[in-house]
PAFIVEX-539872 format. One record per residue (C-alpha): residue number from 1; x, y negated, z. Coordinates in steps of 0.25 Angstrom, whole numbers, plus 2048, in hexadecimal, padded with zeros to 3 digits. Example, Ala and Ser with C-alpha at 12.3 -4.5 7.8 and 13.67 -1.06 7.14 Angstrom:
<sites>
+-----+-----+-----+-----+
| seq |   u |   v |   w |
+-----+-----+-----+-----+
|   1 | 831 | 812 | 81F |
|   2 | 837 | 804 | 81D |
+-----+-----+-----+-----+
</sites>
This chain:
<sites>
+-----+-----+-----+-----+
| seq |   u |   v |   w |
+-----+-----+-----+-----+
|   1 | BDC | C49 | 246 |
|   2 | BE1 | C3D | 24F |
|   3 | BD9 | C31 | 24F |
|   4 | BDA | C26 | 257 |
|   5 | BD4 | C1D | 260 |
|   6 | BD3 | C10 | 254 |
|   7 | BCD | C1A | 24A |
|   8 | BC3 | C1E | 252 |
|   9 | BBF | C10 | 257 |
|  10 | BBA | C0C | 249 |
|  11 | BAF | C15 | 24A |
|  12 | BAC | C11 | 259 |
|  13 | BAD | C1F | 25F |
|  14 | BBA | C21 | 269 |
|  15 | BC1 | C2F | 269 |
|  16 | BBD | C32 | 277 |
|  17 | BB6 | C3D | 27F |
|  18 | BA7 | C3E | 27A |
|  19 | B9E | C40 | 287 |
|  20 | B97 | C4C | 285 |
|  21 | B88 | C50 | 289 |
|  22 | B83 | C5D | 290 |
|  23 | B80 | C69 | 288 |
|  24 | B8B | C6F | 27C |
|  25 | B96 | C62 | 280 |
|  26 | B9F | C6B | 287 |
|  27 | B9F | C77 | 27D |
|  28 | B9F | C6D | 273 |
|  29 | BAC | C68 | 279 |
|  30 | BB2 | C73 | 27A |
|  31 | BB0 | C78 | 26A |
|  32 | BB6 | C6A | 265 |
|  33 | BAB | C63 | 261 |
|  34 | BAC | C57 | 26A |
|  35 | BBA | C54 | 264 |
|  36 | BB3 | C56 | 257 |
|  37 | BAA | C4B | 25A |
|  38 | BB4 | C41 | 25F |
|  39 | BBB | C45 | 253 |
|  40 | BB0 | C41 | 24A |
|  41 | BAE | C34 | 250 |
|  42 | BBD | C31 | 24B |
|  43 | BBD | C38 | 23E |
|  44 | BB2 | C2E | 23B |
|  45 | BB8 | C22 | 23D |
|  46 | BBE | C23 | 22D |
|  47 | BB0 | C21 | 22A |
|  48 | BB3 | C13 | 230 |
|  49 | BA4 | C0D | 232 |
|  50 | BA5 | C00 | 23B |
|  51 | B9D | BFC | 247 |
|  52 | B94 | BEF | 243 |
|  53 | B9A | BE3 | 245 |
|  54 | B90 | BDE | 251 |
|  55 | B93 | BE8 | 259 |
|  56 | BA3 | BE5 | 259 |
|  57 | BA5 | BE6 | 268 |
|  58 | B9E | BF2 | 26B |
|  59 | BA5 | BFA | 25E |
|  60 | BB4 | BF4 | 263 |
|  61 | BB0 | BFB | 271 |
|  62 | BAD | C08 | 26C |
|  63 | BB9 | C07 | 262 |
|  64 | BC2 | C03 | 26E |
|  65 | BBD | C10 | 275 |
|  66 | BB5 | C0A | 27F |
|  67 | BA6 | C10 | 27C |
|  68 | B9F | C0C | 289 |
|  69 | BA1 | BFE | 289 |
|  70 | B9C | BFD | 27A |
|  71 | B90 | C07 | 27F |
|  72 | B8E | BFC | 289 |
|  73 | B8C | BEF | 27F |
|  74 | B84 | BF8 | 276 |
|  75 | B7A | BFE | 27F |
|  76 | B73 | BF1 | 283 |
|  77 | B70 | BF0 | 275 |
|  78 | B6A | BFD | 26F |
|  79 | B5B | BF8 | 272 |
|  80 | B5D | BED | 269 |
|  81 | B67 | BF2 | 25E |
|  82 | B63 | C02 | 25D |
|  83 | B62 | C04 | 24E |
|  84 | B6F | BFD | 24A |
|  85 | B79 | C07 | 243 |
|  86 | B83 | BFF | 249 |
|  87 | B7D | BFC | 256 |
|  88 | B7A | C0B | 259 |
|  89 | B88 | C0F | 253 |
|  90 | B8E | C09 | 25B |
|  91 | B87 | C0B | 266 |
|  92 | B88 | C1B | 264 |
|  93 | B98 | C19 | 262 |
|  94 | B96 | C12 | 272 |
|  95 | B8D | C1C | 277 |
|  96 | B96 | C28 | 274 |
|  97 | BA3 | C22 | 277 |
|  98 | B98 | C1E | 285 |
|  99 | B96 | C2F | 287 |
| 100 | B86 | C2D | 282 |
| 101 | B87 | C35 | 275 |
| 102 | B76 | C35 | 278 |
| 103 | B77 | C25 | 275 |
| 104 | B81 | C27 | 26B |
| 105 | B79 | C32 | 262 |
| 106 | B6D | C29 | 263 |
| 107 | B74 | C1E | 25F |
| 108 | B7B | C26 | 254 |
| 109 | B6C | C29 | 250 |
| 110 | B66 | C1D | 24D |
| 111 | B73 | C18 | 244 |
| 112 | B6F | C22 | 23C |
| 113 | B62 | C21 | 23D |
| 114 | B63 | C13 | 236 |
| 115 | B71 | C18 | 22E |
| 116 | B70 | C27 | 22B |
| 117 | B7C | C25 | 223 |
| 118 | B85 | C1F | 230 |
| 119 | B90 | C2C | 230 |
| 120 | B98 | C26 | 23D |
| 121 | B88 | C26 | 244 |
| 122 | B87 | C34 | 23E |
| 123 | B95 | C3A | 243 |
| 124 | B94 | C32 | 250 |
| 125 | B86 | C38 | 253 |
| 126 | B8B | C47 | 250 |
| 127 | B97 | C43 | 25A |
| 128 | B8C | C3F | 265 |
| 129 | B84 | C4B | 262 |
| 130 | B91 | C53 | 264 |
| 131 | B92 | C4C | 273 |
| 132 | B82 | C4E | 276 |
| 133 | B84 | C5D | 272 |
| 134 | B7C | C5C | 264 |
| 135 | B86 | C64 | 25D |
| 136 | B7B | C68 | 251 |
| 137 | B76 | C58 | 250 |
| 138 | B86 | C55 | 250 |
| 139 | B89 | C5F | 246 |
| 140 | B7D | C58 | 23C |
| 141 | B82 | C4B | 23E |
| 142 | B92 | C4E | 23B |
| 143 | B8D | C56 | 230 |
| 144 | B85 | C4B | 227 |
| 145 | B93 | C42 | 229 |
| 146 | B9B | C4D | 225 |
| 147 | B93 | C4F | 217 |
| 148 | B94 | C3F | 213 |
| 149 | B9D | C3C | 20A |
| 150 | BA1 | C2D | 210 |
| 151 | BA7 | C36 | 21A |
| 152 | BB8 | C36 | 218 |
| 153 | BBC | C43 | 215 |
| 154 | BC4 | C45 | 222 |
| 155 | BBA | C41 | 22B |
| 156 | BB1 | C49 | 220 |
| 157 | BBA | C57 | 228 |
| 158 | BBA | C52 | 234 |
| 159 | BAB | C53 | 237 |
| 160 | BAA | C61 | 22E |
| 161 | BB3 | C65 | 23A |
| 162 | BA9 | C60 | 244 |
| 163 | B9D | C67 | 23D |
| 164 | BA4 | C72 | 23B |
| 165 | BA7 | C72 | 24A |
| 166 | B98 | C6F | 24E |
| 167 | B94 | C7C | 244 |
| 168 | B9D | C84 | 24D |
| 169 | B98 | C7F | 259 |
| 170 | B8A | C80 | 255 |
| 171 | B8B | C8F | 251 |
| 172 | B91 | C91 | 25E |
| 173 | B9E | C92 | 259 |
| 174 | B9E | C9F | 24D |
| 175 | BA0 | CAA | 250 |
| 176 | BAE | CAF | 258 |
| 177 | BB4 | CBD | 259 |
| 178 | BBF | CC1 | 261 |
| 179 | BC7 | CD0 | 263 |
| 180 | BD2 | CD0 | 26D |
| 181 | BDA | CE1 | 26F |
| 182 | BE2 | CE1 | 279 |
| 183 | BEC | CEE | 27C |
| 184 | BF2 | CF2 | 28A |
| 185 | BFA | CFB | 292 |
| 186 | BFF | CFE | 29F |
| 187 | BFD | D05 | 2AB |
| 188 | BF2 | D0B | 2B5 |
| 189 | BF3 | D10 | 2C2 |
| 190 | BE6 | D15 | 2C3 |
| 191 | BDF | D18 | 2B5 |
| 192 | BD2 | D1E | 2BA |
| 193 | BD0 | D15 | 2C8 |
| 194 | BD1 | D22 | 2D1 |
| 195 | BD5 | D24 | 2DF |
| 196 | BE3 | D25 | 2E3 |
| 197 | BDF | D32 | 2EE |
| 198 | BDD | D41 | 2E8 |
| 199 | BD7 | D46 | 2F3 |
| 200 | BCA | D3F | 2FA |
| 201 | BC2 | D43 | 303 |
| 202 | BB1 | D45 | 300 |
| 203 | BAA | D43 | 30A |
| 204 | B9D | D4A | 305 |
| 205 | BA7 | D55 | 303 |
| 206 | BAF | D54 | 30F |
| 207 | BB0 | D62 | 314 |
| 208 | BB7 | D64 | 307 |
| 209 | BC2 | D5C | 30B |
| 210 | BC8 | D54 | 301 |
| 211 | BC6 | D53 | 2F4 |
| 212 | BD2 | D53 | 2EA |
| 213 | BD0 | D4A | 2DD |
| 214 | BD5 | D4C | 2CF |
| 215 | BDE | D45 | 2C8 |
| 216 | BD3 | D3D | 2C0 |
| 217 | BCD | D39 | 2CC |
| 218 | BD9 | D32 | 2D2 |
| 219 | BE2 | D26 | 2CD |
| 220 | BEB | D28 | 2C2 |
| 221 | BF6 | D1E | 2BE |
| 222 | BF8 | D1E | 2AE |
| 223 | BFF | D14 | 2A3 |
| 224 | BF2 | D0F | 298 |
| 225 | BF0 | D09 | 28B |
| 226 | BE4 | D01 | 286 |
| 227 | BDF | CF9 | 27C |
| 228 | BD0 | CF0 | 27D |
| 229 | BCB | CE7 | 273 |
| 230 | BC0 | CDE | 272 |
| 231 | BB9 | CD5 | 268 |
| 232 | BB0 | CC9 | 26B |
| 233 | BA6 | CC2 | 261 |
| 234 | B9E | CB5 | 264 |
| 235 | B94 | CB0 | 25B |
| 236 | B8F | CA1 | 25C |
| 237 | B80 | CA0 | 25B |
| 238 | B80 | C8F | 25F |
| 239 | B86 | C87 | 267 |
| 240 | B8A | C8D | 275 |
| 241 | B83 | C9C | 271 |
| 242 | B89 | CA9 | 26D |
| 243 | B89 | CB7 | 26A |
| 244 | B94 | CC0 | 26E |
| 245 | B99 | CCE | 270 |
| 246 | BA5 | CD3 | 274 |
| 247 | BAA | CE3 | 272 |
| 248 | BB5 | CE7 | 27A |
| 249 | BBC | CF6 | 27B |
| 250 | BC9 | CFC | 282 |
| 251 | BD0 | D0A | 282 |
| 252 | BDA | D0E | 28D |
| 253 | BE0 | D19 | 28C |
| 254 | BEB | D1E | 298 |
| 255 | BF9 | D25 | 293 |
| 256 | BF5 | D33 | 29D |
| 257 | BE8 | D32 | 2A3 |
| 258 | BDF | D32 | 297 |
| 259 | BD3 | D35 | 29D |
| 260 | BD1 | D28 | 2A3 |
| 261 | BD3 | D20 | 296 |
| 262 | BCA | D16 | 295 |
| 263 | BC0 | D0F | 28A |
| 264 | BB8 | D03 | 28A |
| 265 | BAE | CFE | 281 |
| 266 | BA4 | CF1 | 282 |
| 267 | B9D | CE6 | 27E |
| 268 | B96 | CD9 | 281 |
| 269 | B8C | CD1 | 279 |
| 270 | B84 | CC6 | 27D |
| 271 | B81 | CB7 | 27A |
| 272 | B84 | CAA | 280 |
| 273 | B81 | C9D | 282 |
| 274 | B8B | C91 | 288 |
| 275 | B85 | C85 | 28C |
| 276 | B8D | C78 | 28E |
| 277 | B88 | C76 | 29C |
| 278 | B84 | C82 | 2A3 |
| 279 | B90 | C8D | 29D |
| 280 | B8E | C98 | 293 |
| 281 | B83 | CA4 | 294 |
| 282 | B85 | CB3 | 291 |
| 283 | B7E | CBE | 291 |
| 284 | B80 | CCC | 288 |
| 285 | B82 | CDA | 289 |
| 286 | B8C | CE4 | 28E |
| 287 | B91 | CF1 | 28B |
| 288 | B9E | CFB | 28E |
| 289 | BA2 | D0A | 28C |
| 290 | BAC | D0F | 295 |
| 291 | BB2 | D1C | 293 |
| 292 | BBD | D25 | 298 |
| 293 | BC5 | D2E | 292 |
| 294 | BBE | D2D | 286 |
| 295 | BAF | D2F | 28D |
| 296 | BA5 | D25 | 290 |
| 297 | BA5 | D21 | 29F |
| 298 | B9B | D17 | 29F |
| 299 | B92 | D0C | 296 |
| 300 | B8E | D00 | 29B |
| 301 | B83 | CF6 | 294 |
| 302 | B7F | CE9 | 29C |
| 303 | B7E | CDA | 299 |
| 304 | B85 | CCD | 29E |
| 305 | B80 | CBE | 2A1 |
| 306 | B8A | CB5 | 2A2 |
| 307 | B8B | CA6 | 2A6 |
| 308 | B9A | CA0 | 2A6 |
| 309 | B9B | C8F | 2A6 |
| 310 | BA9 | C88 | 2A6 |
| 311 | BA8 | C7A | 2AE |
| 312 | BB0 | C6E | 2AA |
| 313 | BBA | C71 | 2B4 |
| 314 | BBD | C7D | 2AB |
| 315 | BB4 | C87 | 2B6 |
| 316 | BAF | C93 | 2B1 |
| 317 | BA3 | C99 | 2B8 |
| 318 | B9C | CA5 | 2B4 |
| 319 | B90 | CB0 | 2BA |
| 320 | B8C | CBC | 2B4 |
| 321 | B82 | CC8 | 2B5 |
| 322 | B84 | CD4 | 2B1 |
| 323 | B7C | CE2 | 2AC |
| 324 | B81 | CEF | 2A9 |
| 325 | B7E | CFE | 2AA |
| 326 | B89 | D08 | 2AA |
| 327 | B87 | D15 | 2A6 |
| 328 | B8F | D23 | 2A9 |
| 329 | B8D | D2C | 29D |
| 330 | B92 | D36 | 2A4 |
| 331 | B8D | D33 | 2B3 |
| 332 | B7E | D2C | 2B1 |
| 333 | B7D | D2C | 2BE |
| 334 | B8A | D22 | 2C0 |
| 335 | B80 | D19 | 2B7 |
| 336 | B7B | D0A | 2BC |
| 337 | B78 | CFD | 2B9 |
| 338 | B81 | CEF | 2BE |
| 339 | B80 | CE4 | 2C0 |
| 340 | B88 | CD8 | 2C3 |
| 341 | B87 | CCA | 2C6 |
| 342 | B95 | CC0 | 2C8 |
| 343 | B9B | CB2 | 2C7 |
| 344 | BA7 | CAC | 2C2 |
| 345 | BB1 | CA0 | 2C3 |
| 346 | BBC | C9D | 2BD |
| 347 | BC5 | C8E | 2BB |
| 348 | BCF | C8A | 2B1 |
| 349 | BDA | C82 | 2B7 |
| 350 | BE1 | C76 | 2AF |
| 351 | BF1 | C79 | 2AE |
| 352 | BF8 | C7D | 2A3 |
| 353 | BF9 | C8B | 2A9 |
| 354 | BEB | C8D | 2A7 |
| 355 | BE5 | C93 | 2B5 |
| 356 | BDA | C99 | 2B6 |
| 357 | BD1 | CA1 | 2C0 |
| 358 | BC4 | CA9 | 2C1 |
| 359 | BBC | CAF | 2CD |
| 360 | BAE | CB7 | 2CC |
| 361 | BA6 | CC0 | 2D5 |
| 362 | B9D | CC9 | 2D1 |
| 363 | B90 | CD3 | 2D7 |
| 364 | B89 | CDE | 2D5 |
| 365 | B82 | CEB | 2D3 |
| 366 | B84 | CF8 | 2CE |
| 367 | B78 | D02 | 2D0 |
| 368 | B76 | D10 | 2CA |
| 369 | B6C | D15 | 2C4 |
| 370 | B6C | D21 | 2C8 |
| 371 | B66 | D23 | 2D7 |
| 372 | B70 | D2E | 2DB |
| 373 | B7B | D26 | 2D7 |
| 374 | B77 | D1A | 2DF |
| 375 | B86 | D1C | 2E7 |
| 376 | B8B | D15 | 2DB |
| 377 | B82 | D0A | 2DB |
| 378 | B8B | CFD | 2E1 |
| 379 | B8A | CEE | 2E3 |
| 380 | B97 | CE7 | 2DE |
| 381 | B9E | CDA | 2E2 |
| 382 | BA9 | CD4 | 2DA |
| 383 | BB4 | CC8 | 2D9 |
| 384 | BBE | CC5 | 2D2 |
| 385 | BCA | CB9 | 2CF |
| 386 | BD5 | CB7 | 2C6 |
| 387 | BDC | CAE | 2BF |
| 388 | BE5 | CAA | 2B4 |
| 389 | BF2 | C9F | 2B0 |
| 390 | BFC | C9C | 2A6 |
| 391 | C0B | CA1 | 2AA |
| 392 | C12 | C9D | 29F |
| 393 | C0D | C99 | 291 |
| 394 | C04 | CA5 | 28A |
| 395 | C06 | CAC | 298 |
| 396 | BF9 | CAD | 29F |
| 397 | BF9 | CB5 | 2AE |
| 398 | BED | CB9 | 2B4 |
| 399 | BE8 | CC0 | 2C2 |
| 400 | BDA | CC6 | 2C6 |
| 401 | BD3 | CCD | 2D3 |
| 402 | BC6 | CD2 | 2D4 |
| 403 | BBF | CDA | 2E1 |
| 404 | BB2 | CE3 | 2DF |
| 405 | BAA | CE9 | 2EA |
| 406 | B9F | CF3 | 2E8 |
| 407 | B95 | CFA | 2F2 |
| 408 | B90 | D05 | 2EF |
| 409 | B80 | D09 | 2F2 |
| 410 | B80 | D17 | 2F7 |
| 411 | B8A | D20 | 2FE |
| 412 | B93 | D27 | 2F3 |
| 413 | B8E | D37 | 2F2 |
| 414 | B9C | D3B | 2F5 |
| 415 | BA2 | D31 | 300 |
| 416 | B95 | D30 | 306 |
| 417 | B97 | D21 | 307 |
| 418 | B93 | D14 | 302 |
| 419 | BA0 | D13 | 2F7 |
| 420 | BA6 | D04 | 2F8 |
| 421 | BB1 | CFF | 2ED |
| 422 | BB9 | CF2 | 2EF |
| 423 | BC2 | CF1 | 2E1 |
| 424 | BCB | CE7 | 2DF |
| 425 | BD3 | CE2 | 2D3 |
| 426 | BDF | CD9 | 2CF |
| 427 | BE5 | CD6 | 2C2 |
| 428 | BF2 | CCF | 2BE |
| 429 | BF6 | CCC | 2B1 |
| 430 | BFE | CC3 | 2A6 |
| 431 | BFA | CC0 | 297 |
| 432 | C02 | CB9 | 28E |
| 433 | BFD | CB5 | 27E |
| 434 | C06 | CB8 | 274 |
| 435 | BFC | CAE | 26B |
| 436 | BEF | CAB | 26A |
| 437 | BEC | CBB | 266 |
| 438 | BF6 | CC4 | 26C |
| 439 | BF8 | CC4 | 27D |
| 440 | BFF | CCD | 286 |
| 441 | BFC | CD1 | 294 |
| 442 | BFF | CD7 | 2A0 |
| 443 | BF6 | CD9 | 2AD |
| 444 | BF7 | CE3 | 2B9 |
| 445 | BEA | CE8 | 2C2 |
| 446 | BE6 | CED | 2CE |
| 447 | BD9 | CF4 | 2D3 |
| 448 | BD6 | CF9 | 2E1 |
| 449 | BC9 | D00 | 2E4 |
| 450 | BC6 | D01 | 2F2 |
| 451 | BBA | D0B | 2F6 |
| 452 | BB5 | D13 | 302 |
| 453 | BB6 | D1E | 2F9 |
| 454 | BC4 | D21 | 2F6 |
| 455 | BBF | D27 | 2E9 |
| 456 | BBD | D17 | 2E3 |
| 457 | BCB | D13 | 2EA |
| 458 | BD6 | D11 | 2DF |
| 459 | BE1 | D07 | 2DC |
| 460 | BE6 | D04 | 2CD |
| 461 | BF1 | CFC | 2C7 |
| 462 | BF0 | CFA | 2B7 |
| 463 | BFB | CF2 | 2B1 |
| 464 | BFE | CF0 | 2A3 |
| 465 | BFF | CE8 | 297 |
| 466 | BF7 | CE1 | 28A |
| 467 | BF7 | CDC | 27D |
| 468 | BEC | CD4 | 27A |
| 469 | BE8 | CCF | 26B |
| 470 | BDD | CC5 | 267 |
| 471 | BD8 | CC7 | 258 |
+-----+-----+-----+-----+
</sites>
C-alpha cells in the first residue's frame, strides 16, 4: 500500500524511521513489525480525526514532517495543559516523530485516560509500545481498534495483519520444520586415511626388521556414493526463546572397498534464548553413531553452549564449549571424554556479490579413561578460515583451511615416543541454486596429516559432486 506524505499528515504522524528502545527493537525490526507500525499510523489517517484548532501551529509542524520543532512548542507547556485529549495528542504525535516513544506512550495514556474511545490515541500508543519494546501492551491496544466497528474496513485488515504479526512474534514465531537430502558422488584417494608406505619399521620390534602392512592398513584410492539427510524443527516458546532438535544421518558406500563404507547417525536438541542486545544463547545435547562396514565404531553423547551475536556492522561473533564422551564398543580401552572450547568471527560485506568471511580457533583436551591407554590422551589446538562470494547470478564459490595440532601425553607403546600430528585441510568449491529448493554443487579437498609416526602420516584428495534439495 503506497501512502503518501499528505495522507499521513492529517493524522500528525510522518512516515519516517521510529527510533527504537533497547530490548526486542532490533528482532522486532528484523520480523517486520516496525514497518507494521509506520504502517498503522498511515492506514489511520481514513479515520481522519483533526488536531484541535488552538494547537494549529504545532499540528502543521508535525504534519510537515517536522516533529522536533513541534516537540519544542509543546513541551513547555505540558505542566499546565497535561489532561487535554488534544493537548497530550498532539503532544505524543511530536514525541514520537522526537524518537521519545516513553513521552509519547505517556501522552497517549492520558488521552485515553480522559477519552477511552480516542482510536488514533489507541493505535498511536500500540505504535509506541512497538518502539519501546512492549509488543504484548502493543498487541492489546491494535486489538481493541481492530474490533470497533467506526473503523473502515480496510484499515479494519490492515491492523488484523499487524496483530496477527504481533501473535507470531509473541509466540516466538510457531513452529518451523525444515528437511534438506542432498546425494553425491565422486572420487577418493584415500578412503580409509591410511599411510602411503607398506612397510614400517617398529621400533619396539626392531630386531624384527620391518614390518609389512596389509592392504587395509594402507591408503586406497576408490570412486564413492552417498546420500545424507537431515531435518530441523524449532518451536517458539515467546519472544526471543525456542526449542529445537535437529536429526541428521548419511551412508557412504565405495564402488570396490566395501569395508570402509561409512554410516552416520546424530542429533542435537536444546533451547535458546536471543536477546536484542547481548546475541542469542544455546545450550542442548548431543549424540552420534558411526559405523564401518556396517559395525558400530564408535557413540558419542555430549552437550553444547553456544553464544553467537551479529553487531550492526553485520559481525558475527560466536564462543562455544563443548562435552562429549566417545566410546569404542569394540576397544573400551580407546574410550574418553573431550572437551573443547573455541571462538568465532565472521563479517558480511556490502556488494552485490555478496562476500563474506569466517575465522575461528579452537582448544582443547582429550583424556582417556582408561589409565593404560593414557598414550591416547592429547591436547588439541585448532583454526580455521574460509570464505564465500557471488560469481555470477545463483553461482556461489567458496574456499576454506583449517590447521589442527595435537600432543600426545605418553610415549606410544609401539614407537616408544611422544606421538605428535599436525593435520591440515583446504576445501574449494562451487554451488549454484536451480530455485529456491534444488542446488547443485561441486567441491574438491585436501588433507595432510603430518606425524612423528609414519603410521598417522597420509595424504587424501576427495572430489566430487552434489544435488541438494530443500523440502
Amino acid at each position: 500500500m503506497n501512502i503518501g506524505k499528505a495522507s499521513l499528515r492529517r493524522v500528525g504522524s510522518r512516515c519516517g524511521t521510529v527510533p527504537l528502545g533497547r530490548g526486542m527493537a532490533r528482532p522486532l525490526m528484523r520480523s517486520g513489525l516496525l514497518g507494521a507500525g509506520l504502517a498503522i499510523a498511515a492506514a489511520l489517517s481514513a479515520i481522519g480525526v483533526a488536531a484541535a484548532g488552538t494547537l494549529e501551529d504545532a499540528q502543521a509542524l508535525i504534519d510537515k514532517g517536522n516533529g522536533p520543532a513541534a516537540y519544542r512548542i509543546l513541551k513547555p507547556e505540558e505542566r499546565a495543559r497535561a489532561g487535554e485529549p488534544d493537548f497530550d495528542y498532539a503532544l505524543g504525535l511530536a514525541a514520537m516523530d522526537s524518537g521519545k516513544p516513553a513521552e509519547a506512550a505517556a501522552a497517549f495514556e492520558r488521552v485515553l485516560a480522559v477519552d477511552p474511545d480516542h482510536l488514533q490515541a489507541r493505535a498511536e500508543l500500540g505504535r509506541a509500545y512497538i518502539a519501546l519494546n512492549e509488543p504484548e501492551a502493543a498487541r492489546r491496544e491494535l486489538a481493541t481498534v481492530k474490533a470497533q466497528e467506526t473503523v473502515p474496513p480496510g484499515v479494519k485488515e490492515a491492523i488484523a495483519r499487524y496483530v496477527d504479526a504481533l501473535d507470531t512474534g509473541l509466540s516466538g514465531g510457531g513452529t518451523t520444520l525444515k528437511r534438506h537430502l542432498e546425494l553425491s558422488a565422486g572420487y577418493d584417494s584415500n578412503v580409509n586415511n591410511s599411510t602411503a608406505d607398506n612397510r614400517i619399521l617398529i621400533p619396539a620390534f626392531a630386531g624384527l626388521g620391518y614390518a609389512t602392512l596389509s592392504s587395509s592398513a594402507t591408503g586406497q584410492e576408490d570412486a564413492f556414493a552417498q546420500v545424507a539427510g537431515r531435518m530441523s524443527l524449532t518451536h517458539g516458546l515467546s519472544i526471543g526463546r525456542s526449542l529445537f532438535a535437529d536429526v541428521n544421518a548419511s551412508y557412504r558406500g565405495n564402488a570396490e572397498y566395501d569395508q570402509f563404507n561409512q554410516a552416520i547417525a546424530g542429533f542435537n536438541v536444546g533451547a535458546a534464548q536471543r536477546t536484542p542486545d547481548w546475541g542469542s544463547f544455546s545450550l542442548s545435547m548431543q549424540g552420534q553413531s558411526y559405523w564401518i562396514d556396517g559395525q558400530p565404531y564408535r557413540y558419542t553423547v555430549g552437550g553444547l553452549g553456544q553464544w553467537n551475536y551479529r553487531s550492526e556492522g553485520q559481525t558475527d561473533y560466536g564462543v562455544y564449549l563443548q562435552y562429549a564422551h566417545l566410546s569404542y564398543p569394540s576397544n573400551q580401552g580407546q574410550n574418553a571424554n573431550r572437551y573443547t572450547a573455541g571462538a568465532t568471527i565472521g563479517q558480511s560485506f556490502a556488494g552485490s556479490r555478496e562476500p563474506y568471511a569466517y575465522a575461528g580457533i579452537y582448544g582443547g583436551y582429550e583424556k582417556v579413561t582408561h589409565s593404560g591407554f593414557d598414550h591416547l590422551s592429547n591436547r588439541f589446538l585448532g583454526g580455521r578460515l574460509g570464505g564465500e562470494i557471488t560469481l555470477v547470478s545463483q553461482l556461489r564459490g567458496y574456499a576454506s583451511a583449517s590447521i589442527e595440532v595435537a600432543d600426545y601425553k605418553d610415549p606410544d607403546p609401539l614407537f616408544l615416543t611422544e606421538r605428535h600430528t599436525v593435520r591440515s585441510d583446504a576445501s574449494i568449491g562451487l554451488r549454484y541454486a536451480l530455485n529456491d529448493a534444488v542446488t547443485l554443487g561441486a567441491n574438491v579437498s585436501y588433507t595432510n596429516s603430518d606425524s612423528n609416526i609414519v603410521l598417522y602420516e597420509y595424504d587424501r584428495v576427495v572430489a566430487g559432486l552434489s544435488l541438494g534439495v530443500d523440502f
